[in-house]
C-alpha beads as a LAMMPS data file, in Angstrom:
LAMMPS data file: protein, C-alpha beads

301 atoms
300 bonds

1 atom types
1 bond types

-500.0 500.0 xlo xhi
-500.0 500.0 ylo yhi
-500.0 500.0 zlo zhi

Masses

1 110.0

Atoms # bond

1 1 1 -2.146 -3.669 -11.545
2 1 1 -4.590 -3.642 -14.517
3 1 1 -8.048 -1.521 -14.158
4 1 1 -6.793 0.116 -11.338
5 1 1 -8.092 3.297 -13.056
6 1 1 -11.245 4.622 -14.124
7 1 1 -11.598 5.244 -17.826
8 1 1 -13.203 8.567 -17.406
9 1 1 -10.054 9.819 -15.702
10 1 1 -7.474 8.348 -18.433
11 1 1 -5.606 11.545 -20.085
12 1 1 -7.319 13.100 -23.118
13 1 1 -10.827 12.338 -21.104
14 1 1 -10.494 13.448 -17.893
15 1 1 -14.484 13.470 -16.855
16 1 1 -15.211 14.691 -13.418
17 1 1 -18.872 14.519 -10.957
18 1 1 -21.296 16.867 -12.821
19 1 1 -20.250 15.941 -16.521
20 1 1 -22.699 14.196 -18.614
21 1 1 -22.343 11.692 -21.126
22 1 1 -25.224 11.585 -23.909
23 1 1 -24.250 8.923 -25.976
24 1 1 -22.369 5.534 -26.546
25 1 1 -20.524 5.073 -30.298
26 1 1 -23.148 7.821 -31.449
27 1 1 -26.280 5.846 -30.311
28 1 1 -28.155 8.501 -27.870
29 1 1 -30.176 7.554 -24.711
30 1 1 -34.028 7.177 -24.400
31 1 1 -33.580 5.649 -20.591
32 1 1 -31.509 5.881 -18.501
33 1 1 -30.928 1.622 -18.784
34 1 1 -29.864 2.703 -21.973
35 1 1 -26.567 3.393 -20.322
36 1 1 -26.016 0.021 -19.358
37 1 1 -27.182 -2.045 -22.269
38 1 1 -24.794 0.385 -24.584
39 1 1 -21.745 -1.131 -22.790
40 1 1 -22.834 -4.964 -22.542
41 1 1 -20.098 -7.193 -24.472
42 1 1 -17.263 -3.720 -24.538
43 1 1 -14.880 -4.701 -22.275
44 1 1 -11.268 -4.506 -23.939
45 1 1 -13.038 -2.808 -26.781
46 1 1 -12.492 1.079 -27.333
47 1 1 -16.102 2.812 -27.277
48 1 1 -17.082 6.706 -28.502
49 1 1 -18.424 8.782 -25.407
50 1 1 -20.660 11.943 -26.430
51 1 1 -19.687 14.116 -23.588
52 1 1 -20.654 17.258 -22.597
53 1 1 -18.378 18.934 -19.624
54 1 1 -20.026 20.964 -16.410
55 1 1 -19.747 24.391 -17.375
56 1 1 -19.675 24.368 -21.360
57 1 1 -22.016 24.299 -23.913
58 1 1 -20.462 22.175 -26.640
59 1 1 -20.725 18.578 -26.643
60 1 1 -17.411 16.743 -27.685
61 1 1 -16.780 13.163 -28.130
62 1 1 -14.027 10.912 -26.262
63 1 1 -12.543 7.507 -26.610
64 1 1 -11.881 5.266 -23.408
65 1 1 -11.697 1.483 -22.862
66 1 1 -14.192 0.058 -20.087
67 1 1 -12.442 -1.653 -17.161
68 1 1 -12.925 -5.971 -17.096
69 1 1 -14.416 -5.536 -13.655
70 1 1 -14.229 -2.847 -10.945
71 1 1 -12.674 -5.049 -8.560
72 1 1 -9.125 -3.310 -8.918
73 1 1 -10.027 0.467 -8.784
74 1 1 -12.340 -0.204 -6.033
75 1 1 -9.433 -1.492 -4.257
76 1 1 -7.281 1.820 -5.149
77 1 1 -9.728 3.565 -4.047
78 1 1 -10.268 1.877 -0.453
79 1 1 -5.905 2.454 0.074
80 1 1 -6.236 5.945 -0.999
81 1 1 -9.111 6.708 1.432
82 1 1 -7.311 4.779 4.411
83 1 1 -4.401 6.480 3.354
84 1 1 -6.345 9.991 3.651
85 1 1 -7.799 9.187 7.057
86 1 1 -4.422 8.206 8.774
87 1 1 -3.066 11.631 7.612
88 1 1 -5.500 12.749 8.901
89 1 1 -6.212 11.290 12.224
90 1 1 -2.183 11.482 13.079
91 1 1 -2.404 15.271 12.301
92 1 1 0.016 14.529 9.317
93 1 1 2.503 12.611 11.183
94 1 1 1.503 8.418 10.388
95 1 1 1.820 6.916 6.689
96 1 1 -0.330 4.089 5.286
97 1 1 0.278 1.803 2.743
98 1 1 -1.492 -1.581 2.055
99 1 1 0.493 -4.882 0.622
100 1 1 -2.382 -6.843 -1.075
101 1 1 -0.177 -10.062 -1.744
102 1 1 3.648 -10.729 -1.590
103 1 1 3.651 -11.754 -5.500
104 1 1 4.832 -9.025 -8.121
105 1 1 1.439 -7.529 -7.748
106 1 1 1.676 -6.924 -3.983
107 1 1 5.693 -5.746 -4.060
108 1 1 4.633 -3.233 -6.763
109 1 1 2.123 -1.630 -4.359
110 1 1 4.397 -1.676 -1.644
111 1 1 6.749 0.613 -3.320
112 1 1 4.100 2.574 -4.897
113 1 1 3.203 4.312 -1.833
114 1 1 5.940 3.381 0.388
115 1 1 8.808 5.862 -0.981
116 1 1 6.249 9.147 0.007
117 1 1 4.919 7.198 2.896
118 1 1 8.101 6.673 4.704
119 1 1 8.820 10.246 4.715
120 1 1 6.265 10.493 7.917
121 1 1 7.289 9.914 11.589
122 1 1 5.723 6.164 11.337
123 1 1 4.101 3.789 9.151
124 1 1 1.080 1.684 9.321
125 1 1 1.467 -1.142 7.130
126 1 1 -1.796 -2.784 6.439
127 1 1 -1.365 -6.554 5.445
128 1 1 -4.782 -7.567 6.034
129 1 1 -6.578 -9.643 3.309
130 1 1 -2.954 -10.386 1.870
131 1 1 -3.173 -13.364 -0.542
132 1 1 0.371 -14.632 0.057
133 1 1 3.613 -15.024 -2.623
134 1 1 7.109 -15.026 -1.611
135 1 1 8.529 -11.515 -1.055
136 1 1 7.698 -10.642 2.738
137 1 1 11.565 -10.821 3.661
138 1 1 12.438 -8.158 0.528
139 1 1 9.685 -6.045 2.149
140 1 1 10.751 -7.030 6.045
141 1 1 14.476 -5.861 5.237
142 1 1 13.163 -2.824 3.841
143 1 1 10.656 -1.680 6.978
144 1 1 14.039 -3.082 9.313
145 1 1 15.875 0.148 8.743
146 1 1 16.490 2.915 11.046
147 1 1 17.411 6.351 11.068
148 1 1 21.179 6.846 12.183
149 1 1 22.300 9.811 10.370
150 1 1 21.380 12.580 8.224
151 1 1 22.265 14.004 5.381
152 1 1 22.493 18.206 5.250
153 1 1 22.741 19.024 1.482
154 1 1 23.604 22.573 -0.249
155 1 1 20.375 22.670 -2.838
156 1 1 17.864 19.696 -1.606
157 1 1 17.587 19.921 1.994
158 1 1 18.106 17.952 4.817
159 1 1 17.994 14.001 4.218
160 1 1 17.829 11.297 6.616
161 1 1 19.857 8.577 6.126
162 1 1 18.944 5.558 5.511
163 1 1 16.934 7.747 2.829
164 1 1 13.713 5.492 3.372
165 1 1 13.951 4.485 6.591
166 1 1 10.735 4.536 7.964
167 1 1 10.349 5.345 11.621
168 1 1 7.633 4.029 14.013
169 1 1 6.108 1.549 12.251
170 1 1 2.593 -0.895 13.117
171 1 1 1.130 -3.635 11.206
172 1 1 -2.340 -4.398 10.682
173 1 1 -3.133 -8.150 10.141
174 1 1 -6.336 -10.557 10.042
175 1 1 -8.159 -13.451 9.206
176 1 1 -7.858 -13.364 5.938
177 1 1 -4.145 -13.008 5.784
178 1 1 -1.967 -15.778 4.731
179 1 1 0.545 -18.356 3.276
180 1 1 3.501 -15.616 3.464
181 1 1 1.065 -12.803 4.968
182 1 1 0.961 -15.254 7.814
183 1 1 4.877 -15.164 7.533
184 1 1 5.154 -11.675 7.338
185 1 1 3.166 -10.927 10.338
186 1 1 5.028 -13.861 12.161
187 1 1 8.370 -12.242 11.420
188 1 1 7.198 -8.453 11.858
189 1 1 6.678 -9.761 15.557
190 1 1 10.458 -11.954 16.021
191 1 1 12.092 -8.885 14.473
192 1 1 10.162 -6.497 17.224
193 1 1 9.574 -4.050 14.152
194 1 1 6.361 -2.445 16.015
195 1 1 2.824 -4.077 17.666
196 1 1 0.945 -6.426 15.308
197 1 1 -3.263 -5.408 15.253
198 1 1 -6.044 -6.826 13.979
199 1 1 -7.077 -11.084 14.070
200 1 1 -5.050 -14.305 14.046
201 1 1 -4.294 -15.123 10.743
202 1 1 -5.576 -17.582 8.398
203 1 1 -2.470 -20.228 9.262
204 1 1 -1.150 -21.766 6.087
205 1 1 2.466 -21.368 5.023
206 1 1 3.171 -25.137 4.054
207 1 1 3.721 -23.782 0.452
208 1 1 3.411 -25.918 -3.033
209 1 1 4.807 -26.709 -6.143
210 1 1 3.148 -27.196 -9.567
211 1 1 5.977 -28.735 -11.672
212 1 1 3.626 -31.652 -12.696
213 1 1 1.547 -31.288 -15.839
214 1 1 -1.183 -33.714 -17.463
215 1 1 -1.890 -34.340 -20.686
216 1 1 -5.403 -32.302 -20.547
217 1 1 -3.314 -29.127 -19.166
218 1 1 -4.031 -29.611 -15.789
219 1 1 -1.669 -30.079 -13.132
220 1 1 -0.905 -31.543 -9.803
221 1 1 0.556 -29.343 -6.806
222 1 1 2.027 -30.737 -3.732
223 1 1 3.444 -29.673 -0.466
224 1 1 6.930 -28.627 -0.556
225 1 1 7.721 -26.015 2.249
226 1 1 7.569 -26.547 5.446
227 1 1 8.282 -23.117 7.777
228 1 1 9.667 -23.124 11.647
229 1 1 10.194 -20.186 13.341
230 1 1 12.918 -19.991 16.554
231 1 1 9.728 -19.085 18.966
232 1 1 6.137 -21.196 17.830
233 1 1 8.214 -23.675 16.002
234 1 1 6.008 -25.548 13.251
235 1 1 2.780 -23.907 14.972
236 1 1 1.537 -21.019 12.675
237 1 1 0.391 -23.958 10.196
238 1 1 -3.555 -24.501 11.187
239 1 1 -3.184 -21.967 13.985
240 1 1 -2.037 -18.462 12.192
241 1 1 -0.466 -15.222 14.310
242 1 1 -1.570 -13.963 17.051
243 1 1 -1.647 -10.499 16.700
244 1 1 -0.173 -8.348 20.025
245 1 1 -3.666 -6.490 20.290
246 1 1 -6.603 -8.374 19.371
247 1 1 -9.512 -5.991 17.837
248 1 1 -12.505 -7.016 16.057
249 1 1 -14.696 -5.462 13.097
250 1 1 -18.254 -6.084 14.199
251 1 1 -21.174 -6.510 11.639
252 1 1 -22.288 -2.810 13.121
253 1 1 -19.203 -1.154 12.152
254 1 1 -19.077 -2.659 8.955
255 1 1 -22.623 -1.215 8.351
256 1 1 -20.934 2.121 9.997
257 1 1 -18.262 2.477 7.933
258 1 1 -16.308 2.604 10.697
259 1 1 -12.719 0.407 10.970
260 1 1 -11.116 -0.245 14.778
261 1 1 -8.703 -2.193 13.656
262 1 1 -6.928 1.033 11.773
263 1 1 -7.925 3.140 14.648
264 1 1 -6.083 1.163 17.293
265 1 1 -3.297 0.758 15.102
266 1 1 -3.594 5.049 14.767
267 1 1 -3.577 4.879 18.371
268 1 1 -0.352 2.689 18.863
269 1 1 1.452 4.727 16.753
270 1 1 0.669 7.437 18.066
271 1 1 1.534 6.305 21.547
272 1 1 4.620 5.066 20.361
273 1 1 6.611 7.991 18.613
274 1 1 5.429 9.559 22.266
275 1 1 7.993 7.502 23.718
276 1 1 10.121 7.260 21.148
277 1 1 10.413 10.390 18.683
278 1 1 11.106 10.651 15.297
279 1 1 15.286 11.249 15.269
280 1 1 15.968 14.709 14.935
281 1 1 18.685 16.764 13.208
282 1 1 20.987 18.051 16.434
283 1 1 24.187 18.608 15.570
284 1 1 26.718 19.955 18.408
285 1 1 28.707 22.115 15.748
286 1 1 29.938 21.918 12.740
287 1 1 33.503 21.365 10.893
288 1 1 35.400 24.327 9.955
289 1 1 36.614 23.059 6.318
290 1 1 37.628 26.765 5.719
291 1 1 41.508 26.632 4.027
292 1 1 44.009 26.550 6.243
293 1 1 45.782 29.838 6.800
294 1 1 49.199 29.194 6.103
295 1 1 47.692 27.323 3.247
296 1 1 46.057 29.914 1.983
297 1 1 49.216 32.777 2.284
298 1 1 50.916 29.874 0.462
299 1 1 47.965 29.975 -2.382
300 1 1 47.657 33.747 -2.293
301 1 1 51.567 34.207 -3.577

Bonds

1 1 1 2
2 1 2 3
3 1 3 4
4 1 4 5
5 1 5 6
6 1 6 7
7 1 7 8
8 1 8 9
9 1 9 10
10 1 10 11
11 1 11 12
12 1 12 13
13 1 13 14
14 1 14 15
15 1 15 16
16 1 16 17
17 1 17 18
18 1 18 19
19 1 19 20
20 1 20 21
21 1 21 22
22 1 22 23
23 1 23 24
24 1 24 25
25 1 25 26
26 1 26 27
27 1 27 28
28 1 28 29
29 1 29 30
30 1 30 31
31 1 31 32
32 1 32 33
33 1 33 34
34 1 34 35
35 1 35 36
36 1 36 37
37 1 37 38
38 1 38 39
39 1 39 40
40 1 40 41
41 1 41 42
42 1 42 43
43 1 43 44
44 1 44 45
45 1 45 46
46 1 46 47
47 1 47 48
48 1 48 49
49 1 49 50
50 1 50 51
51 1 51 52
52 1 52 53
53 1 53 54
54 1 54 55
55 1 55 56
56 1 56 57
57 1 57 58
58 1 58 59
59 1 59 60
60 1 60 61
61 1 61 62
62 1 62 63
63 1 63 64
64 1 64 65
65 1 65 66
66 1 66 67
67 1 67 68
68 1 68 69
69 1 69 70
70 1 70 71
71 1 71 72
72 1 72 73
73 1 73 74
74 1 74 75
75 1 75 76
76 1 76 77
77 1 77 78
78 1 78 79
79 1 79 80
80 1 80 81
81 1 81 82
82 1 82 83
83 1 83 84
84 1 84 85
85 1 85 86
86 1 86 87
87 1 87 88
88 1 88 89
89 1 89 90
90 1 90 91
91 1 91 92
92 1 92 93
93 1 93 94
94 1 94 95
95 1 95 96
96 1 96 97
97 1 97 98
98 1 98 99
99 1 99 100
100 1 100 101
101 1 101 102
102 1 102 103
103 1 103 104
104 1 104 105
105 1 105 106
106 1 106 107
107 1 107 108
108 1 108 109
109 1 109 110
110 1 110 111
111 1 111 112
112 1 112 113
113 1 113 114
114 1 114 115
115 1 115 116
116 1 116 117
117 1 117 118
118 1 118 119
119 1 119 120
120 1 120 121
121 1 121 122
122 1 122 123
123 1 123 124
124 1 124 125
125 1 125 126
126 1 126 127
127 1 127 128
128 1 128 129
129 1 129 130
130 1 130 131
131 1 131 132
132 1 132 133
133 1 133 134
134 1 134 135
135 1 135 136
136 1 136 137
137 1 137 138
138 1 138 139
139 1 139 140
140 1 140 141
141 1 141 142
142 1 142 143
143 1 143 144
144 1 144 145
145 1 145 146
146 1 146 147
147 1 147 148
148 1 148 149
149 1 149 150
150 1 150 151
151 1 151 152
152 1 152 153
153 1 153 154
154 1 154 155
155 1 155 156
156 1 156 157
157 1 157 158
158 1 158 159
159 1 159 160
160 1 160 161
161 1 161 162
162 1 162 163
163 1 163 164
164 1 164 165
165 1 165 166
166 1 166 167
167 1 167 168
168 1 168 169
169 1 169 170
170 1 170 171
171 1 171 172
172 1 172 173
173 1 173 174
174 1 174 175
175 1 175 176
176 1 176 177
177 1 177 178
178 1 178 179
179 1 179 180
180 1 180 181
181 1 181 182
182 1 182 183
183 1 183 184
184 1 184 185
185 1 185 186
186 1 186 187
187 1 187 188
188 1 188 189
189 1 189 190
190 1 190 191
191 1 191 192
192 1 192 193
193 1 193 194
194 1 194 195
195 1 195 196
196 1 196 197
197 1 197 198
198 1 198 199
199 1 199 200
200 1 200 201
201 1 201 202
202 1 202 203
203 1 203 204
204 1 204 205
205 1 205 206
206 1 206 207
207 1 207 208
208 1 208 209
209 1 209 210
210 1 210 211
211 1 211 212
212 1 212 213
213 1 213 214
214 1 214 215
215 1 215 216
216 1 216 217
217 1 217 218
218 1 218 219
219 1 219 220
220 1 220 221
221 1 221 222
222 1 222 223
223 1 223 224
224 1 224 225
225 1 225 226
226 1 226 227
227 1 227 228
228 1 228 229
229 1 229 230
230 1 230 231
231 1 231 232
232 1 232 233
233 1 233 234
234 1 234 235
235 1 235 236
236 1 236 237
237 1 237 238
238 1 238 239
239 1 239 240
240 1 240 241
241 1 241 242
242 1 242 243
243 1 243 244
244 1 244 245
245 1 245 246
246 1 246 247
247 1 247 248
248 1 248 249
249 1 249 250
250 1 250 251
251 1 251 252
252 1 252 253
253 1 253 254
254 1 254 255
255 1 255 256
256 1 256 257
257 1 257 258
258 1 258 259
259 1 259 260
260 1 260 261
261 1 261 262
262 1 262 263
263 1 263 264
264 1 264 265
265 1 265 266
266 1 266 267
267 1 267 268
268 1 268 269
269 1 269 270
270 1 270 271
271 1 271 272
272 1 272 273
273 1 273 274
274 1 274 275
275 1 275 276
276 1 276 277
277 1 277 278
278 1 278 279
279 1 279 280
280 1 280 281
281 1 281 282
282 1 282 283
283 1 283 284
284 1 284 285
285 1 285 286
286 1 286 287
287 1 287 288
288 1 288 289
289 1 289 290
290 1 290 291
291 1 291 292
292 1 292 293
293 1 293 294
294 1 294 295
295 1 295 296
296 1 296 297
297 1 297 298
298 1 298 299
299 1 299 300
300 1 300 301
């Protein structure tokens, strides 16, 4: 995802809280709006920074490229914080990971975090706010597996097989999910992968097409797909999923800071690999794949 990154933290600048920056292409500040009006009409554009680092007494000058918007990294960094707190507040048992649309944008984040994230005892995958696509069944097939075996290596440890299977696992869901992250919840529920938290969902999955083109560039989209499901039939169009436990973010607890809807799903979790652990490695013995002795009298001569 572009401008996922800040440009002070790009390699070769690498600017951290208590640097300072004195000037932009060489033109020094008077004011501190000077700041501001020395990066109006830069975006895409690479700019000088006169820098001077906590801790040293030579200025030195780097180059970055300022970010289109902040949109993106202030989305990376809301994930990594959630992602933090559920460490966290599981004691280091729960992953997080957050699937912002099921387009090519949205699968790439899933697998971003998900191959480290799986490695916990359970998952909480956070779908809320997802803009829709078409991959939740790649993703679905994925967060389906189970651990039936392991895999007890001579240099790399013990593996558990499937590799990324990824345990107890809850989804988070709301309002502002839909098209296919109303599907995915819908689906997360039939395939009774773990509780569904949050709000109902938005409630549009009658997808569209844009094959037809004007003459002034513009184009006409249509409804196309239809989607039934074996238990609400045609009903999650203009209705959305229910979730399994309903919890609301109040005005307050926006103000707060504070976020219920990942706490409960915490909670759940939690509860859950209580009941039903995390497999463990037990064997009952192990093979003796030592040479036969007749075999090995055999060999010897």
């Amino acid at each position: 995802m572009p401008d996922t990154e800040s440009p002070l933290k790009t390699m070769g600048v690498s600017l951290n809280v208590g640097d300072q920056i004195f000037a932009v292409n060489g033109v020094a500040f008077k004011s501190p709006s000077d700041l501001y009006e020395a990066l109006e009409n830069k975006v895409a554009n690479k700019i000088q920074l006169t820098v001077l680092r906590r801790g040293s007494k030579k200025q030195e000058t780097v180059l970055v490229k300022p970010n289109l918007n902040q949109s993106q990294s202030g989305y990376r960094q809301w994930v990594n914080q959630n992602k933090k707190y559920v460490h966290e507040k599981s004691g280091g048992k729960l992953g997080y990971l957050h699937i912002p649309d099921m387009g090519p944008g949205g699968y790439a984040e899933f697998y971003r975090h998900f191959i480290v994230e799986s490695n916990y005892e359970g998952l909480v995958v956070d779908v809320r706010f997802n803009g829709g696509g078409h991959v939740s069944q790649h993703l679905l097939k994925v967060l389906a597996q189970k651990v039936i075996g392991f895999d007890e290596t001579r240099h790399q440890g013990l593996e558990k097989y499937p590799m990324y299977a990824p345990g107890v696992v809850v989804a988070l869901a709301n309002e502002n999910s839909g098209s296919d992250g109303d599907i995915f919840p819908q689906a997360f529920k039939l395939m009774k992968l773990g509780k569904l938290i949050g709000k109902r969902t938005w409630g549009g999955v009658v997808g569209i097409n844009g094959q037809y083109s004007l003459r002034d560039g513009a184009y006409i989209t249509q409804p196309e797909y239809s989607f039934w499901f074996k238990d609400v039939e045609w009903y999650v169009e203009n209705h959305g999923v229910d979730p399994d436990i309903e919890v609301d973010i109040t005005p307050e607890d926006h103000a707060a800071k504070r976020d219920p809807q990942l706490d409960r799903a915490i909670q759940e979790a939690m509860a859950e690999l209580k009941q039903n652990p995390h497999p463990k490695f037990k064997p009952t013995y192990y093979p003796d794949l030592s040479i036969p002795k007749k075999l090995g009298r055999l060999k010897d001569r």
